[in-house]
C-alpha positions as a LaTeX table, in Angstrom:
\begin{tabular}{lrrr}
\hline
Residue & $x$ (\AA) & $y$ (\AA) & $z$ (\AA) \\
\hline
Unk1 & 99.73 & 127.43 & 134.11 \\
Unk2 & 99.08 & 126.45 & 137.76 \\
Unk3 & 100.73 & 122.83 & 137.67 \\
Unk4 & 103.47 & 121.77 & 139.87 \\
Unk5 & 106.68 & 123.24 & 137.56 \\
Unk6 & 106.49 & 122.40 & 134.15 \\
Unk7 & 104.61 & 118.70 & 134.12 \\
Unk8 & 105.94 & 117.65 & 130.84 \\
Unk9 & 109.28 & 118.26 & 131.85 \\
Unk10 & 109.07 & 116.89 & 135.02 \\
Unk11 & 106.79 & 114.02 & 133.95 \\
Unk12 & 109.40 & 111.91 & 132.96 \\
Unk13 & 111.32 & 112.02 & 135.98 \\
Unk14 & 108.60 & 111.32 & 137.83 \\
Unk15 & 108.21 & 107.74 & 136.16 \\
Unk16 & 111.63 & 106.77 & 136.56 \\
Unk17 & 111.66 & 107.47 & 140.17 \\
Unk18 & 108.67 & 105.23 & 140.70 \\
Unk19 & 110.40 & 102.65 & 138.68 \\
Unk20 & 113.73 & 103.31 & 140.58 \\
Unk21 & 115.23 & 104.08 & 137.64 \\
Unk22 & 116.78 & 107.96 & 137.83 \\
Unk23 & 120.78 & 108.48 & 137.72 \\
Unk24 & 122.23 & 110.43 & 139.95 \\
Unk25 & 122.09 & 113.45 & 137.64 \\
Unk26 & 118.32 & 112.81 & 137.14 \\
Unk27 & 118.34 & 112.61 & 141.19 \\
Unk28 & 119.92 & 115.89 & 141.38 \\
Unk29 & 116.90 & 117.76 & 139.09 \\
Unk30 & 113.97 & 115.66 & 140.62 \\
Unk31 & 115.21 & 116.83 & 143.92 \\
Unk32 & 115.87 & 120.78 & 142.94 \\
Unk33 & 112.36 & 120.44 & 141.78 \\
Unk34 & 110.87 & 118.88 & 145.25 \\
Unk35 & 112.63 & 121.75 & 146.85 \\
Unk36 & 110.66 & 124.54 & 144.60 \\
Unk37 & 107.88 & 123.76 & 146.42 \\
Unk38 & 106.11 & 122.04 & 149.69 \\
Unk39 & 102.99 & 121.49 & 147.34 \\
Unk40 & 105.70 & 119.15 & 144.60 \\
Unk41 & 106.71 & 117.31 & 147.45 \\
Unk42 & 103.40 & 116.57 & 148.52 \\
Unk43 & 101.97 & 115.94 & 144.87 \\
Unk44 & 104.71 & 113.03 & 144.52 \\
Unk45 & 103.81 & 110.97 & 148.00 \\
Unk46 & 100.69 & 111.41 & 146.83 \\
Unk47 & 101.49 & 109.66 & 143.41 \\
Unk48 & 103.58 & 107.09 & 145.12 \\
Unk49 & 100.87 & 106.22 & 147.64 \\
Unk50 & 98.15 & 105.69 & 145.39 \\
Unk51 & 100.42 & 103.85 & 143.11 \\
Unk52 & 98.09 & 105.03 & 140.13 \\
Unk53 & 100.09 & 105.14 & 136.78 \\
Unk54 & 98.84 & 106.35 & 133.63 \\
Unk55 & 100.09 & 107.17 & 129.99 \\
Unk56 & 99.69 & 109.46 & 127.43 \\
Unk57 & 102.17 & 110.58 & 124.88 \\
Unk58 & 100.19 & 113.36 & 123.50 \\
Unk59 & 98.02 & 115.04 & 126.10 \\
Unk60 & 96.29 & 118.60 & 126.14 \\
Unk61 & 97.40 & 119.95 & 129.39 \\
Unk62 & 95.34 & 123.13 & 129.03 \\
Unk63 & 92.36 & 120.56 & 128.95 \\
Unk64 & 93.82 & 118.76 & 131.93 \\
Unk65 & 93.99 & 122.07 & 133.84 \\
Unk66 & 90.02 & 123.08 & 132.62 \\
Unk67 & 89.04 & 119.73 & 134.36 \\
Unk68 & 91.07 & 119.82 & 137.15 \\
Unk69 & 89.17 & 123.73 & 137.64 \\
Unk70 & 86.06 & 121.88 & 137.23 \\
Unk71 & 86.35 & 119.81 & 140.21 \\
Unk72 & 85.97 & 116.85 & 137.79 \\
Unk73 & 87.82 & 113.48 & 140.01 \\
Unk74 & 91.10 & 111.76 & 138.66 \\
Unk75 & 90.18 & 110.25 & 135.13 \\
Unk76 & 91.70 & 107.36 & 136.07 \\
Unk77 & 91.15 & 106.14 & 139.63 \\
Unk78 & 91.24 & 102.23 & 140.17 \\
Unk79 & 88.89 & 100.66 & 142.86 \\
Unk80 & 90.36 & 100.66 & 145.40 \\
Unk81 & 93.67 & 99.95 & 143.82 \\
Unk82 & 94.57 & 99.59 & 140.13 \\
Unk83 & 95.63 & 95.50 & 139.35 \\
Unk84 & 98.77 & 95.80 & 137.21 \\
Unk85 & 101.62 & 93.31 & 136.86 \\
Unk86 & 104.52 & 93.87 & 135.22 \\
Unk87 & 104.74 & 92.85 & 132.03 \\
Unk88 & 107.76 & 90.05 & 131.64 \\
Unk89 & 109.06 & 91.53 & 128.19 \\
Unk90 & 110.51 & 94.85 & 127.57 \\
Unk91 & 110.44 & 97.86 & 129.13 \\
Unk92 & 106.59 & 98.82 & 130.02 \\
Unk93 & 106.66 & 101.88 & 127.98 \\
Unk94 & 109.07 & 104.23 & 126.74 \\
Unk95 & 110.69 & 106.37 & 129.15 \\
Unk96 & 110.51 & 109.32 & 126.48 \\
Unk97 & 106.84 & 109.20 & 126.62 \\
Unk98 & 104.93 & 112.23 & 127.93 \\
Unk99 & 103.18 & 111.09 & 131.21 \\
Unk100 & 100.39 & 111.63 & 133.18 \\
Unk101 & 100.71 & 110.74 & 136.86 \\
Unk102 & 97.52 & 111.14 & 138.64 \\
Unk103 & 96.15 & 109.29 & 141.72 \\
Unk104 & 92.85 & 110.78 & 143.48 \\
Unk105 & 94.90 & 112.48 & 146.41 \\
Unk106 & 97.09 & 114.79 & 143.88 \\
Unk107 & 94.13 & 115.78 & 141.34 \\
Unk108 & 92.43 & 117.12 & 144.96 \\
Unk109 & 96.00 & 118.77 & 146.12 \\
Unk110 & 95.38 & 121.14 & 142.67 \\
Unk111 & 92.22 & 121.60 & 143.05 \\
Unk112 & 91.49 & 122.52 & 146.59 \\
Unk113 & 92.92 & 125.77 & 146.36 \\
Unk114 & 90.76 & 126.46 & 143.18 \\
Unk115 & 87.26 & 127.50 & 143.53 \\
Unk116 & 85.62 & 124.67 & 141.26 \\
Unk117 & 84.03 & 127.15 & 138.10 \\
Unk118 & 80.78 & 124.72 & 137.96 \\
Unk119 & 79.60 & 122.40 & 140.51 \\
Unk120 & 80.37 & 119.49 & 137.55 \\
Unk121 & 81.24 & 115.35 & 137.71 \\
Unk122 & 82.17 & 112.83 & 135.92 \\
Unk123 & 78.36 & 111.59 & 136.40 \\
Unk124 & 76.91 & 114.27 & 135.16 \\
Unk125 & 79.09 & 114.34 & 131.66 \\
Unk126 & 78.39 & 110.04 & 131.34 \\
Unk127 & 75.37 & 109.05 & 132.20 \\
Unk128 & 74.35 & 106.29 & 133.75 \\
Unk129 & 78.71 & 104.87 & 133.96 \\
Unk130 & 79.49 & 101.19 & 132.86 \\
Unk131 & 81.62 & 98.97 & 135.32 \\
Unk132 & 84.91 & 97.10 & 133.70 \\
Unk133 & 84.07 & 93.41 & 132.83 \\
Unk134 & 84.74 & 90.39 & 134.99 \\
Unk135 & 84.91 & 87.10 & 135.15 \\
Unk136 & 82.11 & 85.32 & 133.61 \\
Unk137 & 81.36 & 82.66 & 131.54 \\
Unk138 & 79.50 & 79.94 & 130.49 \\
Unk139 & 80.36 & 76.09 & 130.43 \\
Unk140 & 78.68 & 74.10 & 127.80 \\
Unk141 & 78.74 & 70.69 & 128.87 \\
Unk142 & 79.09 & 67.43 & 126.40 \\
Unk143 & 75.15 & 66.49 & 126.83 \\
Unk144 & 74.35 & 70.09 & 125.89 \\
Unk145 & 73.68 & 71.16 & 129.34 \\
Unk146 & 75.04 & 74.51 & 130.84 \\
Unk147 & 76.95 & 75.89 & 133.83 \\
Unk148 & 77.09 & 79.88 & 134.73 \\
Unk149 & 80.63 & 79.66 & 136.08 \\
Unk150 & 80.80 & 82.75 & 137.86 \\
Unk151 & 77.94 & 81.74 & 139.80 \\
Unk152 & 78.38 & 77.86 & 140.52 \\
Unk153 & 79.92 & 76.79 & 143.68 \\
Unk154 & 83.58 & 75.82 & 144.50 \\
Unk155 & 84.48 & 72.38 & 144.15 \\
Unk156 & 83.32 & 69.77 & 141.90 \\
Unk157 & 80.94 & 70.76 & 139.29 \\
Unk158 & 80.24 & 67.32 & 137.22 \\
Unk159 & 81.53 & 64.31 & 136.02 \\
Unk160 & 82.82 & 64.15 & 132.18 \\
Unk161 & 83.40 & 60.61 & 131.62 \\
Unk162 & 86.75 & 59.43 & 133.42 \\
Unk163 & 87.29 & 63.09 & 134.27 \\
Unk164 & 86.42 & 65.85 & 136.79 \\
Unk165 & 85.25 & 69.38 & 136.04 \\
Unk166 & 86.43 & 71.52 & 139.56 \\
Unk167 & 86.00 & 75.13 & 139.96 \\
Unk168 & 89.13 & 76.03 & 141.79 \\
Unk169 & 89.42 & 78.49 & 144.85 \\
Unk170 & 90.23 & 81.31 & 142.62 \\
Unk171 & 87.72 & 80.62 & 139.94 \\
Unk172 & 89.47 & 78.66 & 137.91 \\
Unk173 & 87.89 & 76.00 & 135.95 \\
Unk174 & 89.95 & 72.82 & 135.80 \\
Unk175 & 89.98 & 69.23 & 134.38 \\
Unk176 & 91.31 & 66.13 & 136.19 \\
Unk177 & 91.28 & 62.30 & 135.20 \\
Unk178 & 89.65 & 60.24 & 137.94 \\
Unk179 & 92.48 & 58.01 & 138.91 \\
Unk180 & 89.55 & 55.57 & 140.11 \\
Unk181 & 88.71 & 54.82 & 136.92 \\
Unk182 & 92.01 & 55.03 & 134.44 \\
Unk183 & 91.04 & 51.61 & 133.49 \\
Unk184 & 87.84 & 52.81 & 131.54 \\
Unk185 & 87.66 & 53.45 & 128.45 \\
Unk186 & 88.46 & 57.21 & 127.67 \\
Unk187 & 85.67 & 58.90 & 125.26 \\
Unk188 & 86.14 & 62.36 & 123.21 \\
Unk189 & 84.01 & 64.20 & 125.31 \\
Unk190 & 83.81 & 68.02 & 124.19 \\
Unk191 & 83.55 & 71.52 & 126.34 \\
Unk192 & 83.12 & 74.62 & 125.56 \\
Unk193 & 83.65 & 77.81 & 127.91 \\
Unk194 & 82.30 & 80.77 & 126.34 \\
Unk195 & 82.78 & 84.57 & 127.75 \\
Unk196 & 80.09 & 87.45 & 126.78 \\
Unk197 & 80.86 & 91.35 & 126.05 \\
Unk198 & 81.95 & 92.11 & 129.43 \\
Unk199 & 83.41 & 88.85 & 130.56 \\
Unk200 & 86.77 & 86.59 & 130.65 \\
Unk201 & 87.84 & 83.16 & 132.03 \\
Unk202 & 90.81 & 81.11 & 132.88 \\
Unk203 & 91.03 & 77.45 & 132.77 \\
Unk204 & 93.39 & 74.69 & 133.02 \\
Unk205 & 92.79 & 71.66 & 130.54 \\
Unk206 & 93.67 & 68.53 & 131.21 \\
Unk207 & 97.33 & 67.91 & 129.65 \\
Unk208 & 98.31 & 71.21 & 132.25 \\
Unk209 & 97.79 & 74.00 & 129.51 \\
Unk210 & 96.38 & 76.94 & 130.74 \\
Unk211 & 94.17 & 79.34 & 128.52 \\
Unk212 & 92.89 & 83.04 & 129.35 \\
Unk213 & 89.89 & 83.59 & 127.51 \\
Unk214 & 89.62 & 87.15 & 126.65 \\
Unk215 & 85.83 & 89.07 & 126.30 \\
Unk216 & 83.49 & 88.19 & 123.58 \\
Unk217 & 85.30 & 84.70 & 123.44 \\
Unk218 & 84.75 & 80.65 & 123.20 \\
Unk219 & 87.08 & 77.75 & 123.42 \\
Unk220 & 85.90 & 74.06 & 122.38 \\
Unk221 & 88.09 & 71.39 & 123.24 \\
Unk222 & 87.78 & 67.75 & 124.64 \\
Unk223 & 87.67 & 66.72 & 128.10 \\
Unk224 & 90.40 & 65.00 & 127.86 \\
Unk225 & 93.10 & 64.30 & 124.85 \\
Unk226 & 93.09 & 61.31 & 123.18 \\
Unk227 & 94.66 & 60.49 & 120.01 \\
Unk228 & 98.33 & 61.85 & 118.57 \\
Unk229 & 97.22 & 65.36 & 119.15 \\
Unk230 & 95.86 & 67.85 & 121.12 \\
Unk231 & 92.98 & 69.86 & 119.41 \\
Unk232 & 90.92 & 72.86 & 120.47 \\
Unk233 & 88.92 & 75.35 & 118.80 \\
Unk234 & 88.74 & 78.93 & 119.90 \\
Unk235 & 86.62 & 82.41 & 118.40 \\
Unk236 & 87.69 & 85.64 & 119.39 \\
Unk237 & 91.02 & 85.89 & 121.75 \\
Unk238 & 92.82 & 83.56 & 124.49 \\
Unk239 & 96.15 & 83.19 & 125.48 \\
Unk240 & 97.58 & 79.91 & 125.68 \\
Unk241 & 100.80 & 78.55 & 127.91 \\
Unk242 & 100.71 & 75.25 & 126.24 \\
Unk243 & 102.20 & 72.06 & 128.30 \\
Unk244 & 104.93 & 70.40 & 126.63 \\
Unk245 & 104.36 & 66.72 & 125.38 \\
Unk246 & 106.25 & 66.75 & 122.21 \\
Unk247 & 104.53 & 63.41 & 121.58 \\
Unk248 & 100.76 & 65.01 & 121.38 \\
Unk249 & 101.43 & 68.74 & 119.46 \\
Unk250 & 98.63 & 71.31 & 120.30 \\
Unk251 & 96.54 & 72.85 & 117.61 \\
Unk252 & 94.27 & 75.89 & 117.82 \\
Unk253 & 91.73 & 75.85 & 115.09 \\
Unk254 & 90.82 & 79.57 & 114.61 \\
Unk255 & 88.14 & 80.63 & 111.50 \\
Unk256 & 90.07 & 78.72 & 109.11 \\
Unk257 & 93.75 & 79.30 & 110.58 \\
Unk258 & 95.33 & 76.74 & 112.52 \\
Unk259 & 98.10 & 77.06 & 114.78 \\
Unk260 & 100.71 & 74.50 & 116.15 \\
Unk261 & 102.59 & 73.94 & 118.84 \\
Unk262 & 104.90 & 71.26 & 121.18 \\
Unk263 & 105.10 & 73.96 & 123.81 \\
Unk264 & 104.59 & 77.66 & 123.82 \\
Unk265 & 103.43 & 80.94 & 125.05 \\
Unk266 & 101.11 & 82.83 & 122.61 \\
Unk267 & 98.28 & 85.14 & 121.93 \\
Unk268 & 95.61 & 84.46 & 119.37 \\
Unk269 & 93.59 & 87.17 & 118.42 \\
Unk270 & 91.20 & 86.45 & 115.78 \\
Unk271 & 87.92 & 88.65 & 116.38 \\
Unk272 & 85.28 & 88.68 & 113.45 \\
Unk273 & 85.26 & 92.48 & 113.42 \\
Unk274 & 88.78 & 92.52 & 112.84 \\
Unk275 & 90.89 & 92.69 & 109.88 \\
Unk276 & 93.11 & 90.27 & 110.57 \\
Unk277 & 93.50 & 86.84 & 112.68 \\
Unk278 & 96.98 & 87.35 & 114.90 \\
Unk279 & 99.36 & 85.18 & 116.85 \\
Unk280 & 101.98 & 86.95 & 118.71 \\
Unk281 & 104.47 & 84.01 & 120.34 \\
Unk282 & 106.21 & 84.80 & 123.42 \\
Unk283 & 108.38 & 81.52 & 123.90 \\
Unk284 & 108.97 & 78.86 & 122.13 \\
Unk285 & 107.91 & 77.84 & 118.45 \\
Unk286 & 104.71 & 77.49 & 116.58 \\
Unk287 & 103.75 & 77.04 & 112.71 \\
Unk288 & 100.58 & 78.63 & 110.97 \\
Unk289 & 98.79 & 77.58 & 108.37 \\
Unk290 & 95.57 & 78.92 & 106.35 \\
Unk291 & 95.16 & 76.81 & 102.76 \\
Unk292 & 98.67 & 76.79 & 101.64 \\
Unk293 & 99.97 & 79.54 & 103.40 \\
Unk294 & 102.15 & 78.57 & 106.08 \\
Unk295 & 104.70 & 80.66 & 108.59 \\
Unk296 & 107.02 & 79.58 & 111.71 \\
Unk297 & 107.11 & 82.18 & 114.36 \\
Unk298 & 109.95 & 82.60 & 116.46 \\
Unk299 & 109.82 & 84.37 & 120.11 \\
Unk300 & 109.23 & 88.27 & 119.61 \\
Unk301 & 107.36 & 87.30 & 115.99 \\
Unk302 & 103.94 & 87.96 & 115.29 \\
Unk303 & 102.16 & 86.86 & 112.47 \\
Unk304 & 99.00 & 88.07 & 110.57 \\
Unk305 & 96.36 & 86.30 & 108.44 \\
Unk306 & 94.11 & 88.66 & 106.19 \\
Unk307 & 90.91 & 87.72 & 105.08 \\
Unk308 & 92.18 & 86.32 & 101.39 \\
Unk309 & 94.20 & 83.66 & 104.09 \\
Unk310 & 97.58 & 85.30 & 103.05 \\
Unk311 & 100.16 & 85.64 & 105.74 \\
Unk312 & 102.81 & 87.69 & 106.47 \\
Unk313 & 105.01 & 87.78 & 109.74 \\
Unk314 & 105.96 & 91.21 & 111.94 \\
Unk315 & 109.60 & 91.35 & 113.52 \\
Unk316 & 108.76 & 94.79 & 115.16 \\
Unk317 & 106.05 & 93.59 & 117.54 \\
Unk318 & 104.91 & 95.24 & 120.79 \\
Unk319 & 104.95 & 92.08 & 122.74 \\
Unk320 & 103.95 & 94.16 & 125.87 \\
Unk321 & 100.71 & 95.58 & 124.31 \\
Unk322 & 99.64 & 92.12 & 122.35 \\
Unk323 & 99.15 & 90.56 & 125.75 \\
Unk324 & 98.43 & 93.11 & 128.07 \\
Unk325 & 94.87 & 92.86 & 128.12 \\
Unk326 & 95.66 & 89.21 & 130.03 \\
Unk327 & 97.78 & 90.79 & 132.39 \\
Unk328 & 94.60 & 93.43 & 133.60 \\
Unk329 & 95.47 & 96.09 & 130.98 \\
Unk330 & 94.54 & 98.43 & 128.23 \\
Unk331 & 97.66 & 99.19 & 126.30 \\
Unk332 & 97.35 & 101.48 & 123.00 \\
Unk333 & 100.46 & 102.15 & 120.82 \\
Unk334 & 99.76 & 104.40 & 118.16 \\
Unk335 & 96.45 & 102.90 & 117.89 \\
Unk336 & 93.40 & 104.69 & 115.82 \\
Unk337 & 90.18 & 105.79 & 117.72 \\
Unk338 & 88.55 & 102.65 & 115.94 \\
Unk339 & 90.80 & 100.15 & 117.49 \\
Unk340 & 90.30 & 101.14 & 120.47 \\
Unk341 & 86.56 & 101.56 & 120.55 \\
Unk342 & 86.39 & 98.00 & 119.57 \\
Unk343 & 88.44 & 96.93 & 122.45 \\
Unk344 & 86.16 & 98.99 & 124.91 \\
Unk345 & 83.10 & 97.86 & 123.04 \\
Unk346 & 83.94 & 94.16 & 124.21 \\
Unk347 & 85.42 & 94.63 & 127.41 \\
Unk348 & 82.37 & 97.48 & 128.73 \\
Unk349 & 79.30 & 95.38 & 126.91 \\
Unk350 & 79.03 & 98.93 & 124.92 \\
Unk351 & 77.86 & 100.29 & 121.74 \\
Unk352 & 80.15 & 102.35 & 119.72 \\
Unk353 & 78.75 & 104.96 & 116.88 \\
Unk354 & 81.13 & 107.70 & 115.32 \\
Unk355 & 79.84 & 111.20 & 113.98 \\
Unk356 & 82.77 & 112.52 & 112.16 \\
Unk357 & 86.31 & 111.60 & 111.20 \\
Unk358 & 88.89 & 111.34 & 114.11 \\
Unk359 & 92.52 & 110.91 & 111.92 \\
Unk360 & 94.74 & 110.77 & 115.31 \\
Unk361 & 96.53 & 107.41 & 116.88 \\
Unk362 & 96.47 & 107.55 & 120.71 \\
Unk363 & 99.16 & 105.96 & 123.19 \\
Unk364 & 98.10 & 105.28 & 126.55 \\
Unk365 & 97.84 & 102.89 & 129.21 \\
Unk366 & 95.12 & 102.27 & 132.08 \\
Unk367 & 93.73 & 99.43 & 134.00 \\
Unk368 & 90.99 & 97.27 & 132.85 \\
Unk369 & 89.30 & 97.34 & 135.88 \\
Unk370 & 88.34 & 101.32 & 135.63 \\
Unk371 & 84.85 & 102.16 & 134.72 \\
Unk372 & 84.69 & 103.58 & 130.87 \\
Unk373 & 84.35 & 106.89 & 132.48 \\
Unk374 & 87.69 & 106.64 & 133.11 \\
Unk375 & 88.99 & 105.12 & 129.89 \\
Unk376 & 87.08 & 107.43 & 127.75 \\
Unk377 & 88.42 & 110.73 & 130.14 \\
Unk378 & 92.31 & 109.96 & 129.80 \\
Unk379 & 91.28 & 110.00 & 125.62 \\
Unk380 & 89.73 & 113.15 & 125.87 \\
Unk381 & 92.49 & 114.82 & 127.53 \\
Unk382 & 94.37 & 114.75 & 124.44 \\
Unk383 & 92.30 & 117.09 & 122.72 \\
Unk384 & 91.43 & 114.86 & 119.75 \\
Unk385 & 88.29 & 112.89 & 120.61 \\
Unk386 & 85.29 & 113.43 & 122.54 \\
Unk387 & 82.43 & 110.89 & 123.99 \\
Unk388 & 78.65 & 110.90 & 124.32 \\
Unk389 & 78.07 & 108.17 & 126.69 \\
Unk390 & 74.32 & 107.62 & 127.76 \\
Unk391 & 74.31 & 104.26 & 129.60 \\
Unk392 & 75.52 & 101.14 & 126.81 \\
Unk393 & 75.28 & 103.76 & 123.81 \\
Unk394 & 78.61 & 105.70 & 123.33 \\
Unk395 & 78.98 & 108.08 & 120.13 \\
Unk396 & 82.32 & 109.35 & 119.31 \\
Unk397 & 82.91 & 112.39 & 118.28 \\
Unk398 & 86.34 & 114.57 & 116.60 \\
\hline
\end{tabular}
C-alpha cells in the first residue's frame, strides 16, 4: 500500500490537528510521522490549504488506492472552496471515526508519481454530472400572482396590504409593515414561498422569525399576524428560529401535525416520502400534537409522528446531523442507502432506481454544494454501493 504511513492510523490525528485538538502525546506521533517522509509533510499543507474535510467511518482503502491509480480527481472537491460552518452543538463528528482527508492538491501529490493505468474521469464514469441545488424559489402572492425569487431584482418587490415584500441584499425575502399606513386596517393576507427539487430559501416574516426552507419545500403563512396567534403552514422541511412574543404563540401546521411554540429553534421534517413527520428542538420548548397525541420536547429532544399519528419522543438525537443540511451540509449517521438517495434525490433534482439489495448504513459527511459526482464517489469508496448515473437518472446498485 502506497499511502502516506498507514492512513487509518494516522487519519485520526490528522483531524484533530486541523481542529487544534492533539495533546502533546498525539503531537509527539503526528510529528514522528511528518518526519518519515518529505511527501507526509507535504500531503498535510496540502490538506490544511484546501481546507477540504470529509468523513467516512467505513471506507475501502484498496478502492481509494485503484482510483487514485486511475487518475480519477478528489471525490470530493468543493468549488472553489467547500461552505461549512460549524455546527453550534456537539462535537462535529466523532474523533474515533475513520477519516478521509482529501483536498485536490494531495489526491495529485499520490498520483503524480503513478503512471495513471487508464486515461479515466470522473466524466467519463457519470455522464452528463448534476450541479448541487441553490437558491430558488417561488413567491405566490395573495391575488394568485407569482414571483421567481431567484431571478427578481433587489429591493422592493410589491405591496401586501399595509406591508412590504423586499428582497434583501443577500437574497433574502423579507416582510415589513409600512409605518405610513399603521392606521389602516390590517387584512390576513396569505404567502406562500415554495422551493423545487434542487432549490432552498430563507426568509424573514414579519414578527422577526426566520425560516430556511429546505428542497422540495413550501411555507404558507400571512403577511402579517393578526389575531392571538401566529400560524403558518409548511410541506416538506424548514427550520424555524421563532421570535419570542409569548402573547402570539407560533404554530406550524404540518400534514396533520401541529407544532407550538413562544420561542424556539427547531427543525421540521415532514416529507411525503418519508416515514415519519420529525421535529428536532434545539432551544427552547415546543408541544406536538396529531388527534390526541400530544408530546413536549425539551432542547436535545426529537420527536416522531408515524403515519397512524402516534408519537413517540428520541432522547439520543444527533442534533448535528438533523440540521445540517441548513448549515450547507450532508451529514449521514448510520444511515441506509435509501435515506440517503432520497436526500440526494431532492437536493440534485435526480431520479433514484435500485437493482438489488444494499443492507449497509453509511457515515459520512460532505458539502452540499459538490456536484453528485462527488457525493455518490465518497459512497462508493466504501465498497458497498455503486452508481449508474446518466444525466437526472441514477440506478443504484450493491
Amino acid at each position: 500500500m502506497l499511502f502516506p504511513g498507514n492512513l487509518k492510523q494516522i487519519a485520526p490525528l490528522i483531524l484533530k490537528y486541523l481542529r487544534n485538538e492533539l495533546t502533546l502525546e498525539e503531537e509527539i506521533q503526528l510529528n514522528q510521522w511528518l518526519a518519515e517522509s518529505e511527501k507526509n509533510r507535504v500531503f498535510l499543507e496540502n490538506i490544511s490549504e484546501e481546507k477540504i474535510l470529509q468523513v467516512v467511518e467505513d471506507f475501502d482503502e484498496d478502492k481509494i488506492w485503484e482510483k487514485i491509480q486511475l487518475g480519477i480527481a478528489s471525490p470530493v472537491i468543493a468549488e472553489p472552496e467547500p461552505v461549512y460552518h460549524k455546527p453550534a452543538y456537539g462535537k462535529w463528528v466523532a474523533a474515533a471515526g475513520v477519516i478521509v482527508v482529501l483536498g485536490v492538491g494531495s489526491w495529485l501529490i499520490w498520483s503524480r508519481s503513478h503512471e495513471p493505468l487508464h486515461k479515466q474521469t470522473v466524466a467519463s464514469i457519470y455522464k452528463n454530472d448534476v450541479a448541487p441545488g441553490k437558491n430558488t424559489a417561488t413567491l405566490t402572492l395573495s391575488n394568485g400572482s407569482t414571483v421567481i425569487l431567484d431571478t427578481a431584482a433587489q429591493g422592493n418587490i410589491t405591496r401586501e396590504g399595509n406591508t412590504k415584500v423586499v428582497k434583501t441584499d443577500n437574497g433574502q425575502l423579507t416582510y415589513a409593515l409600512d409605518q405610513s399606513m399603521v392606521t389602516h386596517a390590517r387584512q390576513e393576507l396569505l404567502n406562500t414561498v415554495s422551493t423545487p427539487r434542487g432549490g432552498q430559501y430563507q426568509l424573514l416574516l414579519s414578527d422577526g422569525s426566520r425560516v430556511w426552507l429546505n428542497a422540495a419545500s413550501s411555507l404558507k403563512y400571512p403577511v402579517y399576524f393578526t389575531g392571538k396567534e401566529r400560524s403558518v403552514e409548511l410541506t416538506g422541511e424548514a427550520y424555524f428560529e421563532i421570535a419570542k412574543n409569548p402573547k402570539l404563540p407560533f404554530k406550524v401546521k404540518v400534514n396533520g401535525m401541529e407544532v407550538e411554540v413562544l420561542g424556539t429553534h427547531f427543525n421540521v421534517m415532514a416529507y411525503t416520502d418519508e416515514r415519519e413527520k420529525v421535529t428536532t428542538l434545539l432551544e427552547g420548548s415546543v408541544k406536538i400534537s396529531e388527534g390526541k397525541e400530544t408530546a413536549l420536547l425539551k432542547p436535545g429532544q426529537q420527536s416522531l409522528a408515524n403515519q397512524n399519528g402516534a408519537i413517540r419522543v428520541s432522547e439520543n438525537v444527533n442534533i448535528e446531523e438533523a440540521v445540517a443540511w441548513q448549515k450547507g451540509i450532508f451529514q449521514f449517521n448510520n444511515a441506509d442507502i435509501q435515506t440517503i438517495m432520497r436526500q440526494a434525490a431532492r437536493w440534485y433534482d435526480i431520479d433514484i432506481s435500485f437493482d438489488g439489495n444494499i443492507p449497509e448504513h453509511f457515515n459520512a459527511t460532505i458539502p452540499r454544494n459538490v456536484s453528485v459526482s462527488k457525493l455518490f464517489n465518497l459512497l462508493d469508496l466504501t465498497g458497498h454501493v455503486h452508481f449508474n448515473v446518466d444525466g437526472k437518472k441514477v440506478i443504484v446498485t450493491p
